[in-house]
BAFI-3210 file (N, C-alpha, C; in Angstrom, 3 decimals, decimal comma, padded with zeros to 6 digits):
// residues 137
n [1|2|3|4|5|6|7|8|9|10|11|12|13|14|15|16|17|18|19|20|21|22|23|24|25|26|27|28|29|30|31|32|33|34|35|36|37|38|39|40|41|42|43|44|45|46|47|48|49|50|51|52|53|54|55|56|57|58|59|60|61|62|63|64|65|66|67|68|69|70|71|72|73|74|75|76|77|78|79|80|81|82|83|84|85|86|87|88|89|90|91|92|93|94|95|96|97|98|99|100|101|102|103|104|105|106|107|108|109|110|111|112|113|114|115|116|117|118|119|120|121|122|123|124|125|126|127|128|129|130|131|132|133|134|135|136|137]
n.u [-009,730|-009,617|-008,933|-007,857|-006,675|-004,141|-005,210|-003,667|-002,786|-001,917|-000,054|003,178|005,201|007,951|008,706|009,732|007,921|005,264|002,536|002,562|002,716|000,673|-001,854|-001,531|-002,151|-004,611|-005,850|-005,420|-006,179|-008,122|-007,742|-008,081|-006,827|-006,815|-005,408|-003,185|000,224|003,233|006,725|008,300|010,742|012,624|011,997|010,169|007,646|003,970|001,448|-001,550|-003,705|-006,660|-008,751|-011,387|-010,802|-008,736|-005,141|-002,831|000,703|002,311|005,357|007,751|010,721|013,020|015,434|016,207|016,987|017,530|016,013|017,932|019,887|019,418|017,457|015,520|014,792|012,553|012,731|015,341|015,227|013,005|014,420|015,938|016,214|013,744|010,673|008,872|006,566|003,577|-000,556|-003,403|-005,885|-008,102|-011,570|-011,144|-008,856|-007,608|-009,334|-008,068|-005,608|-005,193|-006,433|-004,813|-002,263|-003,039|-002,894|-000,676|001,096|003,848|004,883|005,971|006,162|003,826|000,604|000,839|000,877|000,665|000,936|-001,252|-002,994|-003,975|-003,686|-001,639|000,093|002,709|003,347|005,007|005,119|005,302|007,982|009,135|008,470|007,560|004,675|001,995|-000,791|-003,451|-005,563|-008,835|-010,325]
n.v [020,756|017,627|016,507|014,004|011,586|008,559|005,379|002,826|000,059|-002,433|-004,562|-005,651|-008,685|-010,184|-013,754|-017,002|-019,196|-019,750|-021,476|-021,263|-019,035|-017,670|-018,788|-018,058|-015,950|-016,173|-017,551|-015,570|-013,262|-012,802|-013,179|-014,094|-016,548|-014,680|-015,135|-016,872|-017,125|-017,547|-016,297|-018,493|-018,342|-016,824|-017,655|-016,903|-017,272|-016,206|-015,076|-013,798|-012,128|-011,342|-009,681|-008,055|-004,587|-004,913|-005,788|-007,872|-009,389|-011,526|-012,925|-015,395|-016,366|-019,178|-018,997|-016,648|-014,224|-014,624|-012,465|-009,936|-009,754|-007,361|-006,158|-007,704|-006,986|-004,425|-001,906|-001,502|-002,167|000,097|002,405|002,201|003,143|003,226|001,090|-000,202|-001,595|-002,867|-002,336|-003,751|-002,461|-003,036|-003,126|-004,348|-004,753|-006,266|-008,313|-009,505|-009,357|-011,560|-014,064|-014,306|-014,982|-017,304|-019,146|-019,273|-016,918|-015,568|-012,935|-008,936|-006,725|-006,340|-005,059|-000,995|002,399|005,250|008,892|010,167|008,667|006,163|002,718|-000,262|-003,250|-004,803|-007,780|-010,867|-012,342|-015,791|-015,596|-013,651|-010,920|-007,708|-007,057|-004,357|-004,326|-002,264|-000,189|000,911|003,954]
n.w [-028,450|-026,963|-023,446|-022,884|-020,437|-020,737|-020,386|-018,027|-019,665|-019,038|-016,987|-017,085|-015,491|-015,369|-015,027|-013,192|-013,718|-015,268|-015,171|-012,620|-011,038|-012,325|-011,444|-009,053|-008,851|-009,325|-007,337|-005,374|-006,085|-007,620|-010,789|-013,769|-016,485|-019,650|-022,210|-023,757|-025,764|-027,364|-028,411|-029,996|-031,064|-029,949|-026,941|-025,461|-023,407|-023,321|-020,602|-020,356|-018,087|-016,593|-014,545|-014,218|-015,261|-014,540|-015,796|-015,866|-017,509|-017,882|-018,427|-018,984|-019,875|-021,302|-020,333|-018,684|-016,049|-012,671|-009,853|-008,643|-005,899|-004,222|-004,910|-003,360|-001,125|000,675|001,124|000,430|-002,626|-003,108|-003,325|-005,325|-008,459|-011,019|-011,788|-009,245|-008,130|-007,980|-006,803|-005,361|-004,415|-001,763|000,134|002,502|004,585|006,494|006,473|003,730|004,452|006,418|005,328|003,345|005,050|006,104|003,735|003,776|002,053|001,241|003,229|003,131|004,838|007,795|008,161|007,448|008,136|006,848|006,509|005,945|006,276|004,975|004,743|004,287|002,651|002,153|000,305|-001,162|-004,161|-005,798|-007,137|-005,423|-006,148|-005,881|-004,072|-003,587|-001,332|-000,992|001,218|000,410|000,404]
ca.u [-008,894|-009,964|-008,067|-007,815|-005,764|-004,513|-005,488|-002,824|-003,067|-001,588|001,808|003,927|006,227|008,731|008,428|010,434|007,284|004,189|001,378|002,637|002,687|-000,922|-002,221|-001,188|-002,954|-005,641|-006,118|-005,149|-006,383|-009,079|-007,100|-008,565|-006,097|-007,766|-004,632|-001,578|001,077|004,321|007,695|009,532|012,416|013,419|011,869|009,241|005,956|003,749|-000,126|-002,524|-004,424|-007,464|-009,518|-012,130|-009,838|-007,158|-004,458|-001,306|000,911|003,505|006,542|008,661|012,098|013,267|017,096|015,854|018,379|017,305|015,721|019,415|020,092|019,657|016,233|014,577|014,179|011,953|013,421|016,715|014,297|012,294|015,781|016,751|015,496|013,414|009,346|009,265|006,067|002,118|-000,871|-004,199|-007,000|-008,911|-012,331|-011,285|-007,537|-007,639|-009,475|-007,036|-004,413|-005,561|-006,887|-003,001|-001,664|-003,393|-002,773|001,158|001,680|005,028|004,634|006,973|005,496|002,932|-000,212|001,646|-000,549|001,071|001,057|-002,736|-003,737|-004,120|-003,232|-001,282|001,207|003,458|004,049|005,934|004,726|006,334|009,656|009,999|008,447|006,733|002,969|001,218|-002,248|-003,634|-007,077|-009,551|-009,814]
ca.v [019,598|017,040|016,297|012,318|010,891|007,508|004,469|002,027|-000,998|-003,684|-004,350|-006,850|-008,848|-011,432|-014,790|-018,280|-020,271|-018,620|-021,637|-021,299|-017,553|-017,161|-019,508|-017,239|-014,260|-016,221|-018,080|-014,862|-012,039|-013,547|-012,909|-015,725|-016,603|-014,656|-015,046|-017,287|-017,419|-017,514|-016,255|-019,646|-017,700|-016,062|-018,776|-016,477|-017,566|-014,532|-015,433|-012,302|-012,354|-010,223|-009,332|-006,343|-003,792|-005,020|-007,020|-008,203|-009,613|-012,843|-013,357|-016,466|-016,864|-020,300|-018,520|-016,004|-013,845|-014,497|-011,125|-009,572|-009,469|-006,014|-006,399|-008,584|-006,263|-003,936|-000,557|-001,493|-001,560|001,278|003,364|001,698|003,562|001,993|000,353|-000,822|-002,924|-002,853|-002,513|-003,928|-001,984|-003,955|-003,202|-004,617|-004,808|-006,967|-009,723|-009,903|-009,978|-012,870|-014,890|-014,453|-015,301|-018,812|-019,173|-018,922|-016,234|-014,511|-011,120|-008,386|-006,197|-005,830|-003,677|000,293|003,355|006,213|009,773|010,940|007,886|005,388|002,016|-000,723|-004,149|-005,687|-008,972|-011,464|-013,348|-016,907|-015,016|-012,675|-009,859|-006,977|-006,696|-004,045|-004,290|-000,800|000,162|001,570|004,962]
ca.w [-028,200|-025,525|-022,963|-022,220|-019,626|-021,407|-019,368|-018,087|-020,318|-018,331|-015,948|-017,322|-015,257|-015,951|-013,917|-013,765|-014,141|-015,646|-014,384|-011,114|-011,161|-013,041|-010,029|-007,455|-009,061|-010,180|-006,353|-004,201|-006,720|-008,882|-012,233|-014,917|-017,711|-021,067|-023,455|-024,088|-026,714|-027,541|-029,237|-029,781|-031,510|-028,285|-026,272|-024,565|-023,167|-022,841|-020,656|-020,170|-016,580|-016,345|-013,594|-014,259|-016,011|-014,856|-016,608|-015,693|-018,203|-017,423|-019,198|-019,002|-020,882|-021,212|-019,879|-017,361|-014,787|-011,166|-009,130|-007,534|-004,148|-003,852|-005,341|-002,645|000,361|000,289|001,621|-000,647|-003,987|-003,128|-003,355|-006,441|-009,437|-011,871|-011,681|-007,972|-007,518|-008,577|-005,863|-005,165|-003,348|-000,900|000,589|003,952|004,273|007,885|005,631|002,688|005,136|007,212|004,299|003,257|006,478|006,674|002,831|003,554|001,460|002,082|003,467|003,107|005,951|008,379|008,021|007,839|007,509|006,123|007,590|005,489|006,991|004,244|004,780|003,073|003,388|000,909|000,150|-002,220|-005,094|-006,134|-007,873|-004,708|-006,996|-004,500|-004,519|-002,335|-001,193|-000,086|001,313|-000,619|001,099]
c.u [-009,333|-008,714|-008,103|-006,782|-005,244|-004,477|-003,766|-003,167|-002,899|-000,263|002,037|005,021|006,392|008,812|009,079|009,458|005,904|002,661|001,622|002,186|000,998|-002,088|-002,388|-001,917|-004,529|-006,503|-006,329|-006,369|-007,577|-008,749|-007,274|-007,374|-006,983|-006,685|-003,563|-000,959|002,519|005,631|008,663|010,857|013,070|013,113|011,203|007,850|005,001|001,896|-000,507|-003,480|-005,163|-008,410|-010,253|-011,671|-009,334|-006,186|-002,877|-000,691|002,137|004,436|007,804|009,564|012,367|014,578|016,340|016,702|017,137|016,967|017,141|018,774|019,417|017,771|015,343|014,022|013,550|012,065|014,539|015,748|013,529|013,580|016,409|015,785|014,555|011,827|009,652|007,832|004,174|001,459|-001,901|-005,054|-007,731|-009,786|-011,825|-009,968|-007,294|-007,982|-008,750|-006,004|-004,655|-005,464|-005,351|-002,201|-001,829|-003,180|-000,850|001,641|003,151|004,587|006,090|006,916|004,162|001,773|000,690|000,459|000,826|000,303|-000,855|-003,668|-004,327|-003,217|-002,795|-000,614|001,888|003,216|004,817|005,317|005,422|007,577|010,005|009,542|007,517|005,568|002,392|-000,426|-002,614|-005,281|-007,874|-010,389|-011,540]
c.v [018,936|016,593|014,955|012,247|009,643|006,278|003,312|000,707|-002,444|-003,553|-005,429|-007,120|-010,161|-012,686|-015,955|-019,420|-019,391|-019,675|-021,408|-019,862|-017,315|-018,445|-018,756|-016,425|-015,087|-016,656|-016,674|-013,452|-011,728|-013,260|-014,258|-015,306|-016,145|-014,755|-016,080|-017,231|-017,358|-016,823|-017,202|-019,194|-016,888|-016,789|-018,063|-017,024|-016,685|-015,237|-014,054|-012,792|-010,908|-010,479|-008,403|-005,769|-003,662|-006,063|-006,865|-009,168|-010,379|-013,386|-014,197|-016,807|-018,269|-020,211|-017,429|-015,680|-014,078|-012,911|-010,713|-009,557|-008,507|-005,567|-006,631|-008,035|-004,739|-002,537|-000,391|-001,600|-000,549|002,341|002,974|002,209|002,641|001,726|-000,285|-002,031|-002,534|-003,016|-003,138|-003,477|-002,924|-002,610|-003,145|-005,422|-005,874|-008,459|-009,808|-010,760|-011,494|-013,664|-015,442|-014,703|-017,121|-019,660|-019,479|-018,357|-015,700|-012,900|-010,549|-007,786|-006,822|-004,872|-002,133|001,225|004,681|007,813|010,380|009,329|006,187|003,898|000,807|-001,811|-004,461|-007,245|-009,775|-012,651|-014,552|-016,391|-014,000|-011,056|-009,251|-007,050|-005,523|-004,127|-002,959|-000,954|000,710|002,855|005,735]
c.w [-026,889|-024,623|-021,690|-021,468|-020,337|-020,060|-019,171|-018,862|-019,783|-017,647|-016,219|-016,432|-015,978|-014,421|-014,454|-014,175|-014,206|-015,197|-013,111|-010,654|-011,770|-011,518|-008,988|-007,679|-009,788|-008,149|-005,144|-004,635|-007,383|-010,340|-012,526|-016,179|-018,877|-022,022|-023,234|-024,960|-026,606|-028,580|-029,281|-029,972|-030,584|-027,380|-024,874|-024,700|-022,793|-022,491|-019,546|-018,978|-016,599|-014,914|-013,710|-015,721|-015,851|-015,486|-016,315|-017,147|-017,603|-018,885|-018,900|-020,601|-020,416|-020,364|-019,709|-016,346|-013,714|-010,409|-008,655|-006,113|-003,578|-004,207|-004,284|-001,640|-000,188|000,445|000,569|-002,136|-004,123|-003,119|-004,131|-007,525|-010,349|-011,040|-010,257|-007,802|-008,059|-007,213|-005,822|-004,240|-003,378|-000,750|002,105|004,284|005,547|007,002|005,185|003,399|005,827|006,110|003,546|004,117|006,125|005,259|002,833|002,948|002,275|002,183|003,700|004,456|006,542|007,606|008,904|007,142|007,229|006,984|007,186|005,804|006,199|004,727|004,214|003,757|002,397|000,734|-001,093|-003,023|-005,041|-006,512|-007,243|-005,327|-005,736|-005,422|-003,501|-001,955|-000,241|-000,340|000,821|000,760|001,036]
res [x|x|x|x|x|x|x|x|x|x|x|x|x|x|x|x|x|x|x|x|x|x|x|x|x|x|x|x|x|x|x|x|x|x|x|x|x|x|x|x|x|x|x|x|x|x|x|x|x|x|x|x|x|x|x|x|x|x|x|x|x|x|x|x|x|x|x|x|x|x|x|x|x|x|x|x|x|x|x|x|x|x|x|x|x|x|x|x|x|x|x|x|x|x|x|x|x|x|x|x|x|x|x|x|x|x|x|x|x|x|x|x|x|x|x|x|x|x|x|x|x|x|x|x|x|x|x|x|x|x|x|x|x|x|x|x|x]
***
């Protein structure tokens, strides 16, 4: 019997506007749009963002709840059960950051290193959703 790991397939989130949102990851991230379609009968818009082997997945409802409150900070969602946030390894984590600085991204944090020494920052997409960017080690 072999014994495969199975690969992650993609991370779907949900977003209030899916060009605006596929922009950001296409401008910040280099994710190119390879898919669109739709479920009109629920009044979802579903567009596939690849990069490499990775793939994010954007889902816009026409009627869509708002992120909670309780959601938005980033200490108070990391203590709320449940999928907390997707990462991106950098190369050269000082660039990214900058390049996102002068870009106006929102940042959640600072550059924080962690106790085995790895280092990382957050920040916030268009819909407030966490992103982290960690160093490639």
């Amino acid at each position: 019997m072999e014994n495969h790991l199975p690969k992650i397939a993609h991370i779907a989130i949900s977003v209030s506007n899916i060009e605006r949102t596929a922009n950001f990851y296409r401008k910040h991230f280099g994710f190119c749009l390879a898919e669109k379609y739709s479920h009109k009968d629920i009044g979802l818009t579903i567009a596939v963002l690849k990069n490499g082997n990775s793939a994010l997945e954007l889902f816009e409802f026409k009627k869509h709840k708002r992120l909670p409150g309780y959601r938005k900070g980033l200490e108070s969602d990391l203590r709320t059960l449940g999928v907390k946030h997707f990462s991106f390894e950098v190369a050269d984590i000082e660039k990214i950051l900058l390049r996102l600085r002068r870009a106006k991204v929102r940042l959640a944090t600072d550059i924080r290193t962690f106790d085995n020494g790895c280092r990382y920052f957050f920040l916030k997409d268009p819909d407030g959703i966490l992103v982290e960017v960690m160093e490639a080690s």
